[in-house]
N, C-alpha and C positions, 0 to 999 in steps of 0.2 A: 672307881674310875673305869672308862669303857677302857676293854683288853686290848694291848697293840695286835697293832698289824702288823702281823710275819712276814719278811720276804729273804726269802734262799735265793743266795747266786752263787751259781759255780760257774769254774772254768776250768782245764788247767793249764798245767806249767807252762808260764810264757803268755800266756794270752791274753795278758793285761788286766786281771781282776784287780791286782791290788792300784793300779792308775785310775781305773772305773769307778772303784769304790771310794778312792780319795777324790777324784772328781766330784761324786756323788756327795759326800758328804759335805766339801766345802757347798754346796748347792741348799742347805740345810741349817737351821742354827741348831744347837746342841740339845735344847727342849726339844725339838721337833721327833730328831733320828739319833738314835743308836745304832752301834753294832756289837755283835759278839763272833769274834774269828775261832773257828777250830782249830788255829794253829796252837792258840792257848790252850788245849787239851791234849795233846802229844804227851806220850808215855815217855819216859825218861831213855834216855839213851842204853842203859841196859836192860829195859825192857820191851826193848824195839826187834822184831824179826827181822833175821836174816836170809838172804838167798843164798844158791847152794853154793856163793864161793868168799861166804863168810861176808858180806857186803848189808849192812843195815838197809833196810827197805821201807822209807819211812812214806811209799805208797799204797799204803794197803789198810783197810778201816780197821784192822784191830791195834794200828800203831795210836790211835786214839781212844783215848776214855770215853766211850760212848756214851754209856748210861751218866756220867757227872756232864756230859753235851746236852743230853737228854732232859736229866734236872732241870739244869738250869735255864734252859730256854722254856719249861714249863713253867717254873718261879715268875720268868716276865711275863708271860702270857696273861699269868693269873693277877700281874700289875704289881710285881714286889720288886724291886731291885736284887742286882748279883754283883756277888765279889771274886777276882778270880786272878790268881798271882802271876805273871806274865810271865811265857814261856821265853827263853832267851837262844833256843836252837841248842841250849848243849854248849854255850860261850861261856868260861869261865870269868871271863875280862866284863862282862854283864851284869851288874846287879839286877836283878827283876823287881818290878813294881808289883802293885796291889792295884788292879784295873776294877773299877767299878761301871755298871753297867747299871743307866734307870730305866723302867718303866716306860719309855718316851711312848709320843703315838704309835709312830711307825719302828717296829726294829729290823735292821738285817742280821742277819744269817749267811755266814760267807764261810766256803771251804771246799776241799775236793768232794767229802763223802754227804754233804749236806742231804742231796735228794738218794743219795743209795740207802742213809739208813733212816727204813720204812715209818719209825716213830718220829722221825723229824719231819720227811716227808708231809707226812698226815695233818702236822700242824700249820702248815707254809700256807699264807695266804694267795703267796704268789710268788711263781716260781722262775728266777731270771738265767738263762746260758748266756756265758760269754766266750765267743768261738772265732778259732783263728785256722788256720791251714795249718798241719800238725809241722811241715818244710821249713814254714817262716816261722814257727814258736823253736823250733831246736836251734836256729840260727839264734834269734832274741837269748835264749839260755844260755846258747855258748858265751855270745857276747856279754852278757849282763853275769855267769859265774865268773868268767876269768876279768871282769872289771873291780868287782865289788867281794870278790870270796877269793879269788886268786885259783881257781882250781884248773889244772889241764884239760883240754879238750877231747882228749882220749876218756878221761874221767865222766866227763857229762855226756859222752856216748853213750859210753855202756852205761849209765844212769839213765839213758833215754829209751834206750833199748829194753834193759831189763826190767827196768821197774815204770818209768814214767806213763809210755805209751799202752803198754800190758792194764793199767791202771785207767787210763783214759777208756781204752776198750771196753772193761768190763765194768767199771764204777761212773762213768762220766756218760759217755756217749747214750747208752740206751734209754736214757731220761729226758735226751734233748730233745725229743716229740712231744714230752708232757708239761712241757716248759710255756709259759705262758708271752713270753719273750728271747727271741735271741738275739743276741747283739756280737753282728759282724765286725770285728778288727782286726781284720786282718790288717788296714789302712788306719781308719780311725773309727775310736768308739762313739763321736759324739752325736749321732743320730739314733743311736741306742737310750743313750744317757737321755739326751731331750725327752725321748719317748718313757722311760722310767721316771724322770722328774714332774713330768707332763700328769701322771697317773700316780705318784705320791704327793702333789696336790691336790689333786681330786681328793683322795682318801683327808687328807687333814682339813679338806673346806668342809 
């Protein structure tokens, strides 16, 4: 079969990737598009660094299994299917599944470190930003942890501070130029999305 077509999107925190990508997807039927999130590659909660005041730091790309990232987005490339046990964030209250992932034409590629690590890079057909004003993504966080996680606002500060942003700087930001799309949400994304849906029809006609 001809090899799918890669496509990397990042964003981060707050910025709307995972509304983007479910947009995107329902856009799609199930043959058509796949994804494979790097969130299901997270190293276990004790084997996560910390910063120096004892705080898990799950910004930073060795908090992920890279090389089993690397694999396996090589596996589809080459047009095999993957299997790959769902990460549940460390919730004990969670069973995790067994996520399978085919071969489709098109697959994405979703997660912070996607374009920083250089062997995934290489393989990305195409590469999408999804960017927000960093002001209006810390508001969205405050409000979306303390709705749905319950965490204090002093909590997601210094989470913002210490790991989020420091992470955007050095992993996110300096790949935004070689990105072959960015998509402004700061409002809304779906002038992004038309234009990304607009250009993975192309690819499947």
């Amino acid at each position: 079969m001809k090899k799918p077509y890669l496509i990397g999107i990042v964003g981060g925190s707050a910025s709307g990737k995972t509304s983007f990508l479910n947009a995107l997807l329902d856009s799609f039927g199930q043959e058509e598009l796949s994804l494979v999130s790097q969130d299901n590659y997270y190293r276990p909660a004790e084997e996560q660094p910390k910063d120096e005041n004892g705080w898990m730091n799950f910004d930073l790309p060795e908090s992920i299994y890279e090389d089993e990232f690397v694999r396996d987005l090589e596996v589809l490339k080459s047009g095999q299917a993957i299997e790959r046990l769902e990460y549940t964030f460390n919730n004990p209250a969670i069973t995790p599944t067994m996520i399978r992932v085919e071969p489709t034409p098109v697959v994405i590629s979703e997660g912070l470190f996607v374009l920083h690590y250089e062997r995934v890079r290489e393989m990305l057909d195409f590469k999408v930003y999804i960017d927000a004003d960093p002001d209006i993504r810390l508001q969205r966080r405050i409000d979306r942890d303390a709705k749905e996680r319950g965490y204090p606002e002093d909590e997601v500060r210094y989470q913002w501070a210490n790991h989020v942003r420091p992470a955007d700087q050095k992993y996110l930001e300096p790949y935004k130029d070689q990105c072959d799309l960015v998509v402004n949400n700061n409002e809304s994304f779906e002038q992004g999305l038309a234009a990304l849906v607009s250009h993975i029809k192309s690819k499947l006609t």
